[in-house]
N, C-alpha and C positions, 0 to 999 in steps of 0.2 A: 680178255685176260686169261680165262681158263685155257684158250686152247695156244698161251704164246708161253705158259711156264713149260709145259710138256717138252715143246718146242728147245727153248731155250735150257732144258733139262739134258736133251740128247742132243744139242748145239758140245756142249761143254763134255759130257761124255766121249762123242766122236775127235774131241781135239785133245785130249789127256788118253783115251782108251787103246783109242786105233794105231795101225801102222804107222809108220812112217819109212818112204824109201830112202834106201842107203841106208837101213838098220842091220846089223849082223844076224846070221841062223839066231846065234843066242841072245840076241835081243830081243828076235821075235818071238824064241822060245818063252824068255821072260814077259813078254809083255800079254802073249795071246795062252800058252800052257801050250800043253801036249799036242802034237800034230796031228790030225785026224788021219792024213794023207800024205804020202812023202813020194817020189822016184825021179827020173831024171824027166829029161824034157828033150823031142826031138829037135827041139834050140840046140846049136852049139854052144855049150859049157854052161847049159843053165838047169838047175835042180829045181825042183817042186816041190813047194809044201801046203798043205791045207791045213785051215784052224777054223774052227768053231769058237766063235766069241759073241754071245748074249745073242742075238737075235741074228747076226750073220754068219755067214759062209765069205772065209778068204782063201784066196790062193794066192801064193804069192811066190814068183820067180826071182831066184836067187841067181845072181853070175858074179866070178871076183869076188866071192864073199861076200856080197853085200847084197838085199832088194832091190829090185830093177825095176819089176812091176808087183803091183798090187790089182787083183779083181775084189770089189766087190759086191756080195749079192745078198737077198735074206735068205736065210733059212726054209722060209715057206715058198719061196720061189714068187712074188709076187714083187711088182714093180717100185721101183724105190720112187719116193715122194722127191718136191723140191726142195724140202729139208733136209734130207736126208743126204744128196747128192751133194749143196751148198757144204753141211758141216763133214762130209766124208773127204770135200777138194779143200776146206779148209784144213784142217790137219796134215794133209800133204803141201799147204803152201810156203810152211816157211819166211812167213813171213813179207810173201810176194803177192801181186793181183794176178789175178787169170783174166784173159781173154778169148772171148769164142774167135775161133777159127774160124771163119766165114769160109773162105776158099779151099774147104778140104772138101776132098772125095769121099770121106768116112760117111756112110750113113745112120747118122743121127746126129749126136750134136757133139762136138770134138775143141778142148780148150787148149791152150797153151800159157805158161806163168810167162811172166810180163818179161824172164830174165835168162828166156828158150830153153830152161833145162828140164822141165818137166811137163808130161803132156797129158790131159783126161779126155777119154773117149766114153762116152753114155749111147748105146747102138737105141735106134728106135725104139723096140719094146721096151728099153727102159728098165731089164731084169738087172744090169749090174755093170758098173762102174769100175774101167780100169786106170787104173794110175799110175802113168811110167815115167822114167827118165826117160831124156833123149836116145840113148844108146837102146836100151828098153824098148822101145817104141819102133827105132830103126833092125833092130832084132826080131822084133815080133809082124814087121811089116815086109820085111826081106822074106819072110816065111810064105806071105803071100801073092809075093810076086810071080807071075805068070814063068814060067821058065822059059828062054828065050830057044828061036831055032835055029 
């Protein structure tokens, strides 16, 4: 019981606190405060912002005005737990279930919601969780595709 209020303490924080994509600059202004970090992003038409919020480190890619992707990480740079990754994909779900991705190339462990529009990538080590839209995703993965000859 002691260690499921904690729990269940930053279950309910992360889904009230946190991001959500497809929120405006000024939603995340309002929700996370002042930007730690801001510039553009070698993405085509996407801006950068960083926030500091309680224990984390976000950055989060803005295209169309709106969030596209979300990282996030702690602050002490130490690996996120499975609580922490569960109530981080909860507040990005919307209301929808995720399912792992069995068949991706990504290494580590890679989800997609039940309703293809948004996708969560967790790389091995386990430092930080990104959370994209579709679009997001295909943006940030054109970046690394091999250039053809």
């Amino acid at each position: 019981m002691k260690m499921f209020l904690p729990l269940l303490v930053f279950a309910l924080f992360a889904s009230s606190a946190l991001g959500v994509l497809g929120e405006t600059e000024q939603e995340l202004l309002k929700r996370y405060g002042r930007q730690t970090k801001t510039g553009t992003s070698h993405l085509p038409g996407v801006t950068i912002g960083g926030f500091q919020f309680g224990a984390f480190q976000i950055v989060v890619g803005v295209a169309g005005g709106k969030s596209t992707f979300e990282r996030y990480s702690k602050r002490d740079q130490t690996k996120l737990n499975a609580n922490e990754v569960a109530a981080l994909m909860n507040a990005n779900a919307g209301g929808h279930a995720w399912n792992e991705d069995k068949d991706s190339k990504f290494e580590g462990k890679r989800w997609i919601l039940d309703d293809q529009t948004v996708v969560a990538e967790l790389p091995t080590e386990g430092k930080d969780l990104t959370v994209m839209t579709k679009a997001g995703a295909e943006l940030l993965n054109s970046d690394k595709t091999p250039a053809k000859k």
